[in-house]
N, C-alpha and C positions, 0 to 999 in steps of 0.2 A: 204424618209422623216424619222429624226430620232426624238421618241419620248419619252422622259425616263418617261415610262409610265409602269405599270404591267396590264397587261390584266384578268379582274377576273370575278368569272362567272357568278357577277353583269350585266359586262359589255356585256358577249354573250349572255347572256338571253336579255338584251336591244338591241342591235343589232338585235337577231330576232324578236323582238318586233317592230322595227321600217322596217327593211328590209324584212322580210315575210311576216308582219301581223298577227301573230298567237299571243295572249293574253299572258299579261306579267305571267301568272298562266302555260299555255301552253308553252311559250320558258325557261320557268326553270323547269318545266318537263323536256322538251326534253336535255334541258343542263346538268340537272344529269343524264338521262338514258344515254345519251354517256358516259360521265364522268364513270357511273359504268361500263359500257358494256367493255369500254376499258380497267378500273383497270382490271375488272374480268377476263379479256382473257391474262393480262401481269401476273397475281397473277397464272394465270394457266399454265405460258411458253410460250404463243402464242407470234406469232410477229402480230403487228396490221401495217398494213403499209395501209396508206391516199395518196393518188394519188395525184402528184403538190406538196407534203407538205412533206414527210418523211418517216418510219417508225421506231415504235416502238420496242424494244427487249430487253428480259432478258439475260444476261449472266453470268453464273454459274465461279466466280473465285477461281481457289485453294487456298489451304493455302499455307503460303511462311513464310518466314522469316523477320522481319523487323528490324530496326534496334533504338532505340531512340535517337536521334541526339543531345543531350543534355548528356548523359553518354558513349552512343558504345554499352550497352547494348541490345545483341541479344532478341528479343520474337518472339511466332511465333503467326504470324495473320491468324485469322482462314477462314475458307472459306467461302462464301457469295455469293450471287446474286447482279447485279447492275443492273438497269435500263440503257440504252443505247439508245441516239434518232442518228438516220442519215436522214441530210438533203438530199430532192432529189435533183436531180439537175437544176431544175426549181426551186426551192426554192435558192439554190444557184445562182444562177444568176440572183436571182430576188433583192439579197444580193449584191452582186458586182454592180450592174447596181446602186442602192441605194448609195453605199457608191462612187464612181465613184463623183469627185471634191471632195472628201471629204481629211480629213489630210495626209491620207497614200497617195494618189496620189499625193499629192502637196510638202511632202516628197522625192517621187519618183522624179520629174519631177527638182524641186532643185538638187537633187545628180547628174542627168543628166548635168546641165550646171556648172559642176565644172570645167572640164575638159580644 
């Protein structure tokens, strides 16, 4: 099911509001202590890895050279951290099986009967 929708932490705090039972005071508690708990362990280096869903990681990138595509003009870009998510692979297929009849398949299956 696709939904162009953002997920926000309106919505998880309502969710466990209606799906736990625990007071809407109580599921936005608990939605920002995860919320912190996980910044705080990505701001420290940790990897947070969620079972069925992915993990989380920092990766420290060197500095390099880049280049501005408007003049050729070299600078150099300095080094930084990025946030980095990898889907697991149940989430992954849980992504395929989802899009499964959707465009790209019906793309695929056209090119098939060109022949």
């Amino acid at each position: 099911m696709r939904v162009d929708k953002t997920i926000t932490r309106a919505d998880l705090t309502e969710a466990l509001y209606e799906k736990v039972g625990l007071s809407r005071n109580e599921s936005a508690d608990l939605v920002e202590s995860i919320i912190n708990h996980v910044s705080d362990a990505l701001v420290d280096g940790e990897h947070v890895k969620i079972a069925s869903f992915g993990t989380f990681l920092v990766r420290d990138k060197a500095k390099r050279i880049g280049r501005n595509p408007k003049t050729g003009e070299e600078h150099e870009i300095p080094p930084r951290r990025v946030l980095v998510f990898r889907a697991s692979q149940v989430l992954k297929q849980a992504l395929v099986e989802d899009w499964k009849g959707g465009p790209l398949e019906a793309y695929i299956e056209a090119g098939d009967n060109d022949e």
